[in-house]
N, C-alpha and C positions, 0 to 999 in steps of 0.2 A: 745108395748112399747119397746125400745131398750133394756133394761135393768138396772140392779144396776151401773156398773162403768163400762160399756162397751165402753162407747163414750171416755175416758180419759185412760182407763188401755194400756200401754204401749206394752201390747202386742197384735198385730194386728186383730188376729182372734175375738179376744171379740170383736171387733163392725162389723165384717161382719157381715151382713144380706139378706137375700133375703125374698120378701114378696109379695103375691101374692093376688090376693079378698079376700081369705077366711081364708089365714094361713102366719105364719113369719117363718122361718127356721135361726136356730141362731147356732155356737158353745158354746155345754153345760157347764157351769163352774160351778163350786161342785153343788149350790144350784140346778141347772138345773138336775142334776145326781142323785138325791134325787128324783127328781121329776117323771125321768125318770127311774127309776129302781119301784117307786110305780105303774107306769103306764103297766112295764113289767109285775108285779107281779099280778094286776089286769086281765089277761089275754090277748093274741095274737090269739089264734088257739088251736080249742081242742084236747083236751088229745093224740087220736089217731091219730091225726095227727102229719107230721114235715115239713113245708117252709123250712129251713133252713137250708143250707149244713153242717154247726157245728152246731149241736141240745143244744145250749146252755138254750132254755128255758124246757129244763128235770130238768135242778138242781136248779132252779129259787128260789127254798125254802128249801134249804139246806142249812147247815153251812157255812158260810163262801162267799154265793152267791152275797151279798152284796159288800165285799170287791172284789170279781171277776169282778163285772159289775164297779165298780169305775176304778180299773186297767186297764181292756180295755180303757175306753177314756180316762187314764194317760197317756195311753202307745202314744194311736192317737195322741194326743196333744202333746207331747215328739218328737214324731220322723217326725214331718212335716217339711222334705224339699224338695227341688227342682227332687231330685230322686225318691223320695219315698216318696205316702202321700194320707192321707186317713181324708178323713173330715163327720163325723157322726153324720148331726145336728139334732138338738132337735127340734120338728116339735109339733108349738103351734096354735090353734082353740080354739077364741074365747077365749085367753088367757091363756090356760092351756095345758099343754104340752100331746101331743095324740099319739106321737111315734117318731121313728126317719130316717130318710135319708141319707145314707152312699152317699157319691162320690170319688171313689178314682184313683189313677194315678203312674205306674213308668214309669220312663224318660218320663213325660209329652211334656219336651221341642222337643223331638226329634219323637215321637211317636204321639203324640197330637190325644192321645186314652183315653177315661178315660170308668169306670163302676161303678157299682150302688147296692145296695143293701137296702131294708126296713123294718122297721114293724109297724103294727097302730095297737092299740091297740083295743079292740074287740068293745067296745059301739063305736067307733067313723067310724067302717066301715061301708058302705054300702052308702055310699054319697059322691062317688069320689074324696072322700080328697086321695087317693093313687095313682092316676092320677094325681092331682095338686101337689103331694107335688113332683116329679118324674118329672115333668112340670117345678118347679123350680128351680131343681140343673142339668137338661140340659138345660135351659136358662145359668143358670150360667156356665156350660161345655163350650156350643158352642156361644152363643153373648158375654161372659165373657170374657173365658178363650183363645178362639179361636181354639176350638178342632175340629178335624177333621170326628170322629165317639166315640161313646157312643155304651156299649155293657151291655148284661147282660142275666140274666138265671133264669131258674126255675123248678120246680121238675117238669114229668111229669103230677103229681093229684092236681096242683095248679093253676088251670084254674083265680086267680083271678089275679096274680100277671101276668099270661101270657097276661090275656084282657087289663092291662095298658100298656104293652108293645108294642099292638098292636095298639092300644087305639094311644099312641101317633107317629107312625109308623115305628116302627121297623121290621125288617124283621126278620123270621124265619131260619136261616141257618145251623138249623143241628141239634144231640142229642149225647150221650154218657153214657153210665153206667159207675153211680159213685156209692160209697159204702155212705149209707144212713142209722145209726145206723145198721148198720153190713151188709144192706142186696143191693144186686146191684141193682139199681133205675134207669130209665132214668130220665136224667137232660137236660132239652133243651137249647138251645143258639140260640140267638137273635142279632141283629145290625142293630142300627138306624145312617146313614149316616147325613154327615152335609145339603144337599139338604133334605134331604128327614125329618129333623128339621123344616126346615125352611117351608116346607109345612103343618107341623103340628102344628106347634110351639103355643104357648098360647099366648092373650097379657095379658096387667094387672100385670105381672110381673119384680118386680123391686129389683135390686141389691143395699146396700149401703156400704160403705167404702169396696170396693173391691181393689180401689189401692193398698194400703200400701200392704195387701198379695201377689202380681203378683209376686215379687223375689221368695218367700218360694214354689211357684207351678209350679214352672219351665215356666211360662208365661210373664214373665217382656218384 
């Protein structure tokens, strides 16, 4: 379903969407971020582990952690323009929000680079909704947007995140120690070319109201 006032609210991102067989990817608005922070808090990745280059699901049930995860998408949604811009939709199966899919981009107009970041929440892994939902915002990157490469990363001991990457045919180009709650970690680097999209690309996948956004992502 589109949403509550998505199709009318004056502000553009609330009715893009992108929707593919199995899942809609939407930008979150409040109620969506209620939803999506129970869906954090239900768990990602166990205890001993960390995905994530900021380990922000350490403090997931701490004070105050609620108001943290609301301020990140304040912040996303505050600072979308043309230079700088990061879009972190809310990723729903089957109607219920199962995690989220970051897309973001500086100087998209000139660079026509964009990257990627995700998470799904634990009951909804293991049936390639992390493939599809990564499927739909490089649809949206390169038949969208008209990006030229999509890039992204992952810790070395994250064999799942790296299989979608491969999965939808990115190439491996290299590694680097980054510091990973304190301690130096390899982190891989990956780059899927716009050819090399286009040979993996998914169908079934559909953008709506993307116009009106093209000014705000450097794309017009």
């Amino acid at each position: 379903m589109p949403g509550r006032y998505r199709e009318t609210h004056p502000w553009p991102f609330y009715a893009l969407r992108i929707t593919t067989p199995r899942l809609e990817l939407r930008v979150p608005d409040d109620e969506d971020i209620v939803e999506l922070f129970a869906a954090a808090r239900a768990g990602i990745h166990p205890e001993g582990e960390m995905p994530f280059g900021v380990p922000w699901t350490d403090s997931l049930h701490e004070p105050g952690a609620f108001e943290r995860f609301c301020s990140f998408h304040w912040a996303s949604r505050g600072a979308i323009a043309a230079e700088k811009w990061s879009l972190p939709f809310a990723v729903l199966s089957e109607g219920a929000i199962v995690g989220s899919q970051e897309l973001l981009a500086e100087d998209f107009a000139g660079a026509r680079s964009v990257s990627s970041g995700s998470w799904l929440t634990t009951s909804a892994q293991g049936r390639g909704l992390g493939v599809e939902m990564r499927a739909a915002v490089l649809h949206l990157a390169f038949a969208g947007l008209g990006a030229l490469e999509a890039q992204t990363s992952a810790w070395i001991d994250n064999p799942a995140s790296q299989r979608v990457s491969l999965r939808l045919g990115y190439e491996h180009e290299g590694q680097q120690l980054l510091a990973r709650r304190g301690e130096p970690t390899p982190h891989l680097r990956y780059r899927l070319t716009r050819a090399d999209w286009q040979q993996n690309r998914f169908d079934g996948i559909e953008m709506h109201n993307l116009k009106p956004c093209l000014p705000f992502l450097g794309a017009a």
